[in-house]
N, C-alpha and C positions, 0 to 999 in steps of 0.2 A: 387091652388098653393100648399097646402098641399101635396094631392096625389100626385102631381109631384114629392117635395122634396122626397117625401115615395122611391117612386118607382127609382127615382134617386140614392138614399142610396142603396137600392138593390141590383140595377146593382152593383155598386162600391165593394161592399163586395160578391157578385157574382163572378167578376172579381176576387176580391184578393184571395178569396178560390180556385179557380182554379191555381192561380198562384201558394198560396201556396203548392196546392197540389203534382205540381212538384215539388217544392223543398223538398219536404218530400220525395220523390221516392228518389231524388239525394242524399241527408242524409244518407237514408235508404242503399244505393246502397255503399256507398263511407264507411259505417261503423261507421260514426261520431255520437258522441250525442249533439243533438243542446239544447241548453236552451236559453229561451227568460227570462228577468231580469226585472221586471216591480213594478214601486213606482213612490211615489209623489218623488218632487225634496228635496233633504236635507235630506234622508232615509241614505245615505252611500253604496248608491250601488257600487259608484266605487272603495271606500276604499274595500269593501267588496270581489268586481270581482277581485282587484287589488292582495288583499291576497291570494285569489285563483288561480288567477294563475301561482303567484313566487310557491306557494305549489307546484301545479301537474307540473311545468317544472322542479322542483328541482328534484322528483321523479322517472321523465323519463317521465315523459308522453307528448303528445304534443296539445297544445293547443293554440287557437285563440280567437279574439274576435273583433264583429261589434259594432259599438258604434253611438247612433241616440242621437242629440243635435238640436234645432233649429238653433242654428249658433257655431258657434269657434268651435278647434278642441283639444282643454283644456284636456279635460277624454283622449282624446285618447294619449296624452303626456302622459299624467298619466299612463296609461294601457302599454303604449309601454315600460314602465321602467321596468315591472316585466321581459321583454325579445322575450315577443312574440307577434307573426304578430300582428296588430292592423290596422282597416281600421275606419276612420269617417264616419258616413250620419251624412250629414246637410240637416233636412226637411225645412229649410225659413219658419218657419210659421208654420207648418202642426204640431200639439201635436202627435204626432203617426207614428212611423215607418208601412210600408206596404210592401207586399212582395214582388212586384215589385223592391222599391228601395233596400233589401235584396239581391236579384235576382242579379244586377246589382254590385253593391260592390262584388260581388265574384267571378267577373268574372278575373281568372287568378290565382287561387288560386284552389289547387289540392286540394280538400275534403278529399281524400283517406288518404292524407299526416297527419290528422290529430285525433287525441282522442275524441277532445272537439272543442266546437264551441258555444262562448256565446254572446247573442245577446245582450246590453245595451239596453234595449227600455227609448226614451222620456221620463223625468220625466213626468208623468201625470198618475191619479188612472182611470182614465172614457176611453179616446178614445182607449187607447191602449188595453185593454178586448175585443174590434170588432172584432181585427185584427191578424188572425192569420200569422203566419210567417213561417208554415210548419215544427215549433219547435217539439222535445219530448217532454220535461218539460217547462212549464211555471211558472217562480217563482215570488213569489207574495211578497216584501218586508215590514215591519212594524218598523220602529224605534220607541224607549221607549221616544222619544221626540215630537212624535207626537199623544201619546195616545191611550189608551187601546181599544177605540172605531169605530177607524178608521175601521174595516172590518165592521160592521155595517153601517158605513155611504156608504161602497163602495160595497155592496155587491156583485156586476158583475164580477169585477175583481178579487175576494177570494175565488167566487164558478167557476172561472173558471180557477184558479191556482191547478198546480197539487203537489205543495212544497209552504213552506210558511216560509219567515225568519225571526225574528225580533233581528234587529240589535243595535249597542251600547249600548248591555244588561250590558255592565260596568258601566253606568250610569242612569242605573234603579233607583236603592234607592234613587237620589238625586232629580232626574226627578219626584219624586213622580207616578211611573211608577206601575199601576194593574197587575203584571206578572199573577195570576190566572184568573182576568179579561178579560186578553187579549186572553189566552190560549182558553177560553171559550168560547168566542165570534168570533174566527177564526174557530173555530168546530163549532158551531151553524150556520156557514155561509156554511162550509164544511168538512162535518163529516169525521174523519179519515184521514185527508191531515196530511200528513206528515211538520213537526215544527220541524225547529232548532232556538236555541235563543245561537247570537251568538256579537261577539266583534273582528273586524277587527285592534284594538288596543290592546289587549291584547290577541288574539285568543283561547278566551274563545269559546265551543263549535265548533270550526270549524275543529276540527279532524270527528267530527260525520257529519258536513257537504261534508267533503270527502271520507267517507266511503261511505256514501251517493251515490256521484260520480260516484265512483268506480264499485258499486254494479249498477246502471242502464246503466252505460258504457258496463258491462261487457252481460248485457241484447242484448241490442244493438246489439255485435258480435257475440252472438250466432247464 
């Protein structure tokens, strides 16, 4: 029964690298820079995505975003206030977006048309690390609320992010929050990843997160 499950698991991530593999041509092809958004639930990703996008639409730039929830479509209200397209998945159940249902939510939607394209993935630190989604960046989120240790406890999903956030850094000091701690133990999981430590309430650090942007967008269209 084991081996079954093994080999079952295989195929399925067989399958979804391939899937995602066309969507990274289609990416690649269309000019866009996708990023996949991945943390536990309660990190502030969508405050986070939400600030970032009124950002780059204010600027000119044009930007989208898929949003994976096990059920409601709550974030995606959310997201849709900053101004731009916004689509839901609802996985029923499944902790983890897959590129298939990615694949599927974009159907109708010109790639070409757009700068950015950010994926929300499921809150969850384990399943979503499997599964690629045929993203650029993978960003890996840490709120001061959830402690300094957290990439230690997850270290799958930190050595396999290629950016690393930690958010409602306004509320470090009260949180009793290890900022050097954390810094340390994110590079000891993955050396040299790129950290912004930032505040989607005060948009502390998040100019450096759009420079950020900017600079692997600009990557992108070369």
């Amino acid at each position: 029964m084991t081996t079954r499950i093994v080999e079952l698991r295989r195929g399925i991530l067989k399958k979804n690298d391939e899937l995602a593999a066309g969507l990274r041509q289609r990416y690649t092809a269309a000019g866009v820079l996708v990023l996949n958004l991945v943390s536990s639930p309660g990190t502030g990703k969508t405050a986070f995505l939400e600030r970032t996008l009124r950002e780059l639409l204010a600027s000119g730039a044009r930007a989208a975003a898929l949003v994976g929830d096990l059920e409601t479509d709550n974030d995606a209200q959310r997201l849709a206030a900053s101004g731009a397209p916004v689509r839901q998945i609802n996985t029923h159940g499944i902790c983890h977006l897959e590129a298939e249902m990615v694949g599927k939510h974009l159907d109708g939607w010109n790639l070409a048309d757009l700068d950015y394209l950010f994926i929300e993935n499921v809150g969850n630190l384990v399943c979503p690390s499997s599964y690629d989604l045929g993203e650029k960046i993978r960003v890996a989120l840490l709120s001061v609320t959830e402690g300094e240790d957290k990439p230690l406890k997850y270290p799958t999903l930190f050595n396999s992010a290629d950016a690393a956030v930690i958010s409602k850094i306004d509320i470090a000091e009260p949180c009793g929050f290890d900022r050097e701690a954390a810094l340390w133990n994110i590079n000891e999981i993955r050396p040299g990843i790129r950290i912004f430590e930032t505040s989607a309430k005060t948009g502390a650090g998040m100019h450096e997160w759009y420079a950020y942007l900017a600079e692997e967008r600009a990557n992108v269209r070369a």
